[in-house]
C-alpha positions as CSV (number, residue, x, y, z in Angstrom):
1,X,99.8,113.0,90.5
2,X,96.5,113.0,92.1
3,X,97.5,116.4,93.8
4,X,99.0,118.1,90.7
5,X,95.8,117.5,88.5
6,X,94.2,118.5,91.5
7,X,96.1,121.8,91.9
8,X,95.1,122.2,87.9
9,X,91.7,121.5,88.4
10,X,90.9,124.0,91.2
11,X,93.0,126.8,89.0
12,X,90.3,126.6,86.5
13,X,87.9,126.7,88.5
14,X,88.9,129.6,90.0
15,X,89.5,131.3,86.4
16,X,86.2,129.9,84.9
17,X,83.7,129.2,87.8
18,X,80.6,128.9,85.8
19,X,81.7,126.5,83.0
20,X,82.7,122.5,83.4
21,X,85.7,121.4,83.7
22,X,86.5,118.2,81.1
23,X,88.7,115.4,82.5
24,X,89.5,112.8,79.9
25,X,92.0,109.9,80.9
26,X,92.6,106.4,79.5
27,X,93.6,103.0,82.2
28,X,95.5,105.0,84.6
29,X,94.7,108.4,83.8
30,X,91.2,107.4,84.0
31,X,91.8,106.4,88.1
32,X,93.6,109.7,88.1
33,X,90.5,111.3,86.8
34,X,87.9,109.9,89.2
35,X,90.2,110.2,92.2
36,X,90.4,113.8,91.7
37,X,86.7,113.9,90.6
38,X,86.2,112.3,94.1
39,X,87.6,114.7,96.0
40,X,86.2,117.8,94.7
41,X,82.5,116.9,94.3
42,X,81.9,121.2,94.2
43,X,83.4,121.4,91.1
44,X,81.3,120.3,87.9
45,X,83.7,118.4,86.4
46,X,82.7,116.3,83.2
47,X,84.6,112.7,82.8
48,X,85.4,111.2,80.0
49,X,87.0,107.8,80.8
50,X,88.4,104.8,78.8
51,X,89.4,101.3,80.5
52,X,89.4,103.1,84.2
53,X,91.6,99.6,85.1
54,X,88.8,97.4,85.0
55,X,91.0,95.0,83.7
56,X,93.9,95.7,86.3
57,X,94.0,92.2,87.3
58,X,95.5,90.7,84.0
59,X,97.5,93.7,82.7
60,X,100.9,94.1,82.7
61,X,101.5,96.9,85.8
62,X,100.1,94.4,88.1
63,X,103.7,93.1,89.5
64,X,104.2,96.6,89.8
65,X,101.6,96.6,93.2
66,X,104.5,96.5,95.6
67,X,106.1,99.4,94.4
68,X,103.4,101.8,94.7
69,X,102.2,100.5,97.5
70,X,105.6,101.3,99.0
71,X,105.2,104.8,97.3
72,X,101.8,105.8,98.6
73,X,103.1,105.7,101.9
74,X,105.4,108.9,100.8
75,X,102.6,110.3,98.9
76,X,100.3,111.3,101.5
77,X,97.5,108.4,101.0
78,X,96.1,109.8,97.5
79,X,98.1,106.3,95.6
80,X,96.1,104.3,98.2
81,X,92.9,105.9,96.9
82,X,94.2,105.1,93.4
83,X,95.2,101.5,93.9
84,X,91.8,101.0,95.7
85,X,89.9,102.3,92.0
86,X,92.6,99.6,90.6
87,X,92.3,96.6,92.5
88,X,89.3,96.8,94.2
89,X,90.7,96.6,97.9
């Protein structure tokens, strides 16, 4: 996901390179947003974020850990980054 958003990202970029790019994401889409904002700190990219899984701990994804951590394996390390934003590891 992180790549495809990505991909988006550096396409407007390329089409606009003077104007900012606006991110907006919500719990996990918020993760998404700063792991991408992370990795492409030449790019003025304005964030607007709600609940970037501050509360990760006690929600309802968390026995879902395993699973992506089995997944980020096959995804090229950019779910590590994102389960790192979530869980604070």
């Amino acid at each position: 996901l992180v790549k495809l958003i990505e991909t988006t990202v550096k396409s407007e970029h390329y089409e606009s390179p003077n104007k900012p790019i606006y991110l907006v994401g919500q719990s996990f889409g918020a993760c998404l947003a700063l792991a991408v904002a992370a990795r492409n700190p030449k790019i003025d990219l304005i964030l607007v974020l709600a609940n970037s899984a501050t509360s990760f701990n006690g929600s309802q994804l968390r026995p879902f850990i395993p699973m992506l951590e089995a997944l980020s394996k096959e995804l090229d390390g950019g779910l590590d980054y994102i389960l790192s934003l979530t869980t604070g590891a």
